[in-house]
Legacy VTK file of the C-alpha trace (Angstrom):
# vtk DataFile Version 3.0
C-alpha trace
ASCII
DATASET POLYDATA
POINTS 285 float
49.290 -25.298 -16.259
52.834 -26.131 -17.786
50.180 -28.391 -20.298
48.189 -25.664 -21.198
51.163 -23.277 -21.602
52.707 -25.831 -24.265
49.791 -26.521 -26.388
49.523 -22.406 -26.671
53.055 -22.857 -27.911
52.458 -24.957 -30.613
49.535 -23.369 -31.606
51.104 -19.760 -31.880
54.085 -21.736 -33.786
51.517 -23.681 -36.194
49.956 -20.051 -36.862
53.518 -18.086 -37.586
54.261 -20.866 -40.569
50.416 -20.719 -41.165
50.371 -19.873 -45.217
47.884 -19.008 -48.354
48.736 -22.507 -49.498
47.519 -24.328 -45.904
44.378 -22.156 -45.903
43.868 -23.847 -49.352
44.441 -26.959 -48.677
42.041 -27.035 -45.239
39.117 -25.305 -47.822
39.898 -27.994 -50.153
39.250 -31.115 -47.278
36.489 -29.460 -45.570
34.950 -29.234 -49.345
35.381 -33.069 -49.289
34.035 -33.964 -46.400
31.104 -31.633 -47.049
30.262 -32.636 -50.492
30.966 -36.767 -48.470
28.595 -35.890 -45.964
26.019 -34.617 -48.423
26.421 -37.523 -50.857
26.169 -39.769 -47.622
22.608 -38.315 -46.617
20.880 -38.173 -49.894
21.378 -41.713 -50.725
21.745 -45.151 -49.229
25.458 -45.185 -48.681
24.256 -42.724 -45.254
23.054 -46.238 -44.031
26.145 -47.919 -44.837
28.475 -45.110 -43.398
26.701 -46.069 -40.175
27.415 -49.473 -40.451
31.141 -48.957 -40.667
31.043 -46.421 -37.898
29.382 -48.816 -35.617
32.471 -51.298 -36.495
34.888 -48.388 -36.174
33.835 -48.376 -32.614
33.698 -51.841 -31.805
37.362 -52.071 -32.715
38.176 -49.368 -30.780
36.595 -50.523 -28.097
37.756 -54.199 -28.677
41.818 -52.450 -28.956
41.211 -50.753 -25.648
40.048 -54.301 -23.548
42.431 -55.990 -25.363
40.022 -58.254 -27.731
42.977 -59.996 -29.467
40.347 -62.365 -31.555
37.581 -59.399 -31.980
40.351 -56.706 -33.010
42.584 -59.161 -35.708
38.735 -60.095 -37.526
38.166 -56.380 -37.759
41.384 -55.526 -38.954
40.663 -57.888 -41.797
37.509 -56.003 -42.730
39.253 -53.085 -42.863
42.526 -54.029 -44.682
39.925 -54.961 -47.731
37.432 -51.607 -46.803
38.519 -49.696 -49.831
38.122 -52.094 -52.457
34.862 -53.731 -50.462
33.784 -49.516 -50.548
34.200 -49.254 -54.536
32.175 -52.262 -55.012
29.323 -51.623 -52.653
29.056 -47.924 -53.629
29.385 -48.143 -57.402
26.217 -46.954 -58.278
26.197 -43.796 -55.718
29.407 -43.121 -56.981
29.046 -42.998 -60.293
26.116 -40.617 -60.236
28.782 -38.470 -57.566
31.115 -38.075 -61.067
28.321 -38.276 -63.581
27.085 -34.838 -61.074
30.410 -33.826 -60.742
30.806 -34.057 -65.304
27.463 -31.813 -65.439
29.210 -28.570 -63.689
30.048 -25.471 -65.842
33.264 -27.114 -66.696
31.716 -29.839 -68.700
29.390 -26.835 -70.848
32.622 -25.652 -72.913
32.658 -26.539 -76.700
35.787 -28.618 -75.690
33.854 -31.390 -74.141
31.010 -31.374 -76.337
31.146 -33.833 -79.018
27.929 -33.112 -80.828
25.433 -29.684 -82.441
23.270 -28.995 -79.999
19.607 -28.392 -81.547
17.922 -25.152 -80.892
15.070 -24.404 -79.167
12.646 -24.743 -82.367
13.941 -28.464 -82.828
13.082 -29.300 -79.485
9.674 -27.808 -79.190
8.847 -29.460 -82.635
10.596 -32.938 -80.744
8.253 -32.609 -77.652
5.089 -31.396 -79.891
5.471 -34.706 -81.634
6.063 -36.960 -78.924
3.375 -35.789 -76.893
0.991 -35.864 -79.599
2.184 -39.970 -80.092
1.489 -39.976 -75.585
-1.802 -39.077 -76.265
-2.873 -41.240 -78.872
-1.093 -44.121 -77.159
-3.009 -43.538 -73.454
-6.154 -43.232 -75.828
-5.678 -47.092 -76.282
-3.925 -48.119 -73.681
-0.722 -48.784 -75.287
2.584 -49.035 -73.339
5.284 -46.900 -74.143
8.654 -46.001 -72.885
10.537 -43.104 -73.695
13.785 -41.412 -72.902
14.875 -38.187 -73.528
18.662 -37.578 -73.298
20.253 -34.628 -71.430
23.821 -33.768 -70.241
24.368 -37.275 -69.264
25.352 -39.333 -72.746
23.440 -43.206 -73.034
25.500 -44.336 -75.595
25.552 -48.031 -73.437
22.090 -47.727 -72.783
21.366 -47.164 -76.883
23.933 -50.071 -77.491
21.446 -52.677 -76.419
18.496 -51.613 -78.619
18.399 -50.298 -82.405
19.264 -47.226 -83.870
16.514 -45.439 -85.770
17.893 -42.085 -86.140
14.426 -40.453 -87.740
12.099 -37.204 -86.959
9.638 -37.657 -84.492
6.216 -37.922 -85.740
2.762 -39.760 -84.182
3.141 -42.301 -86.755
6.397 -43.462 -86.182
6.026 -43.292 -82.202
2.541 -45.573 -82.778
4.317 -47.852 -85.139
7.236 -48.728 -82.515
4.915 -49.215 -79.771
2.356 -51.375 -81.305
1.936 -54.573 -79.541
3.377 -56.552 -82.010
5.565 -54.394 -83.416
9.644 -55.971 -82.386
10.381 -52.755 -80.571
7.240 -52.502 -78.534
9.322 -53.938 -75.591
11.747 -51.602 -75.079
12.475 -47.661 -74.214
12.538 -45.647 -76.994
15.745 -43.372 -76.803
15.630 -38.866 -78.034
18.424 -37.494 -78.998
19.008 -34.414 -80.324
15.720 -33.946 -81.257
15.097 -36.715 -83.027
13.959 -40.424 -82.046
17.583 -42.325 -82.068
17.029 -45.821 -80.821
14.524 -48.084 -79.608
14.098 -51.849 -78.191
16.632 -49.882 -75.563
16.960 -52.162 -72.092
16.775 -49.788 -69.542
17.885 -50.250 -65.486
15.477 -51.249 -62.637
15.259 -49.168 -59.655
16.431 -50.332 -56.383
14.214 -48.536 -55.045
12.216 -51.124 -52.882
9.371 -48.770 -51.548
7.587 -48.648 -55.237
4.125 -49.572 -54.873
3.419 -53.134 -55.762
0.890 -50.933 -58.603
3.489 -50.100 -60.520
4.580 -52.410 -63.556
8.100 -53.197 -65.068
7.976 -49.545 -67.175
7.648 -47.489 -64.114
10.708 -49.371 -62.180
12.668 -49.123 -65.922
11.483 -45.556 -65.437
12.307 -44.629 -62.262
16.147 -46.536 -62.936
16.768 -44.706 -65.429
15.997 -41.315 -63.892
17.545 -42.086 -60.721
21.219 -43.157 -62.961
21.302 -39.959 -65.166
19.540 -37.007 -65.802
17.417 -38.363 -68.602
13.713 -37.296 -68.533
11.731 -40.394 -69.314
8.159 -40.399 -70.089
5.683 -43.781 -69.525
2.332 -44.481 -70.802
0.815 -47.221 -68.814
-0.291 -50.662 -70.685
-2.701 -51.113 -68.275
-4.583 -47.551 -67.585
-3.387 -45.496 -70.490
-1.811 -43.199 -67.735
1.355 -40.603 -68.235
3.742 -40.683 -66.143
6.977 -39.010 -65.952
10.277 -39.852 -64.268
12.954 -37.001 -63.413
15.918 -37.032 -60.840
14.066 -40.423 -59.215
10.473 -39.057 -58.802
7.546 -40.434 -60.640
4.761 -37.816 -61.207
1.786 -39.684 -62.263
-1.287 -38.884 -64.001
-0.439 -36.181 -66.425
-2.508 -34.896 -69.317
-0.975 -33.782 -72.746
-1.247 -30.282 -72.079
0.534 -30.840 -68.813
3.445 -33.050 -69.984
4.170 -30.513 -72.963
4.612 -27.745 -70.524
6.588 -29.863 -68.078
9.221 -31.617 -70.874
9.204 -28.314 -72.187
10.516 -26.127 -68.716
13.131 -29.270 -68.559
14.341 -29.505 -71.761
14.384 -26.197 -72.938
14.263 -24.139 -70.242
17.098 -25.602 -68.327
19.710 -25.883 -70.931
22.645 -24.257 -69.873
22.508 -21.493 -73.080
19.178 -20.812 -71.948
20.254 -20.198 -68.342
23.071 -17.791 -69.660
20.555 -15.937 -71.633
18.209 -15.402 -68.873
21.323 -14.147 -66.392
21.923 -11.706 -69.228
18.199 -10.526 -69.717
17.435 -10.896 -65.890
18.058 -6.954 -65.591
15.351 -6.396 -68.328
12.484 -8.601 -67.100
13.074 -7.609 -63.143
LINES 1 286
285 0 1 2 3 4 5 6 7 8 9 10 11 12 13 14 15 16 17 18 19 20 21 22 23 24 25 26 27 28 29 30 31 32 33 34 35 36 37 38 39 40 41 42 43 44 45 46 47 48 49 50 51 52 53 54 55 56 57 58 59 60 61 62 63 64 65 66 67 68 69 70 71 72 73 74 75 76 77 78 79 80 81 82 83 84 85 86 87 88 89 90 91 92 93 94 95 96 97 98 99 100 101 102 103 104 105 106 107 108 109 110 111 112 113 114 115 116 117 118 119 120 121 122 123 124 125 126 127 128 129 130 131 132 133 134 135 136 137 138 139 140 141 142 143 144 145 146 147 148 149 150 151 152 153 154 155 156 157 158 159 160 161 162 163 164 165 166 167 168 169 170 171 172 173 174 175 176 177 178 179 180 181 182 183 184 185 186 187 188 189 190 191 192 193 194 195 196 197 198 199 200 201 202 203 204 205 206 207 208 209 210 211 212 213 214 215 216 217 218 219 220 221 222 223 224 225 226 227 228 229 230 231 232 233 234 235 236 237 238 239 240 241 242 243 244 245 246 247 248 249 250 251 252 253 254 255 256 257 258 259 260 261 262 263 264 265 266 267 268 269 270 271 272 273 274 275 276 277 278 279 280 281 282 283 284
């Protein structure tokens, strides 16, 4: 009883000193841990959390029988966990800032570098591009191409070579043709316009890919699953379109469809569209 009586105490004394600024700060860890758990389950760090709970409890259980050998190896792990974290996680946390560098913060004109196009630009950009698609699944020539959103690939268009030109059929045919010296690589959109090509792009780690799916497809998938780039694949082997967004392949796409879909991406999504939809939302409801 006297127990009970003295943890009411400090309770009732925590709550009298209890302040805007505490309230703040619990909102503020809770956040964390939320946003920690969250990050956890939609990746593979959740299966590596696990793994370091599971040796969180064998030392705990090692400290409590005394397992002098079992409890100083532990120890060991966990006096290099941090730095053993940073380089394990490295990819899952970079695309936790690159998320965190898209939020409403990152849309004011004092973090953007460069003129965004309008909307004309880029439905004369994906007109173009999808007209090259098509005549490239026609013949069964492989292509790779990236379009750039919020997430800059200035390393990724560092290991190719800038072109910097209008889209056209033409030009998209003339990179990708087998013997052409770009034919290789991803082809890199910026802006509206074709920027670089011979681009190397990275492979996904993804190891449930079917076995069907060729070098493109993994540079693909990579490339969508470490940005928010919108990457487009014509298959070498079947002529087939495929597109890669946010780590999903959807396969087997006609022109008609992949104009539509680059088009609700690219255009639709931009954050000045979104702000001019919340202001005519009242009209069109």
């Amino acid at each position: 009883m006297l127990d009970l009586t003295f943890s009411w105490n400090n309770i009732m004394n925590v709550l009298k000193t209890f302040g805007p600024a505490d309230f703040i700060d619990i909102v503020i860890v809770a956040f964390l841990f939320y946003k920690a758990l969250r990050f956890a389950s939609n990746s593979r760090a959740g299966q590596l959390m696990k793994g370091i709970f599971l040796l969180l409890v064998l030392y705990l259980f090692a400290a409590e029988f005394d397992f002098s050998s079992t409890s100083y190896l532990l120890e060991q792990i966990f006096s290099f966990g941090v730095i053993a974290m940073v380089v394990v996680f490295q990819p899952e946390l970079r695309h936790a800032l690159e998320s965190m560098g898209k939020s409403k913060i990152s849309n004011l004109a004092f973090f953007n570098n460069e003129h965004l196009d309008d909307e004309t630009l880029m439905k004369k950009c994906i007109a173009k591009v999808v007209d090259g698609v098509a005549e490239l699944s026609k013949h069964n020539v492989g292509a790779l191409i990236v379009f750039e959103r919020e997430t800059k690939l200035g390393e990724i268009i560092a290991t190719g070579t800038i072109v910097n030109a209008d889209p056209s059929k033409e030009l998209i045919g003339n990179i990708f043709f087998h013997n052409a010296p770009l034919h290789d690589g991803a082809t890199i959109i910026r802006g509206g316009r074709i920027y670089a090509s011979g681009c190397f792009l990275p492979l996904s780690e993804n190891y449930d890919i079917s076995n069907m799916l060729g070098t493109r497809h993994r540079a693909a998938l990579g490339m969508s699953e470490n940005s928010d780039a919108v990457v487009v694949v014509v298959s070498e082997e079947t002529g087939t379109i495929t597109m890669a967004v946010n780590g999903v392949l959807n396969r087997e796409l006609d022109p008609v469809t992949l104009k539509r879909k680059l088009e609700e991406l690219l255009i639709n999504e931009k954050p000045e569209s979104k702000r001019n939809k919340k202001g005519e939302g009242s009209k069109e409801e």
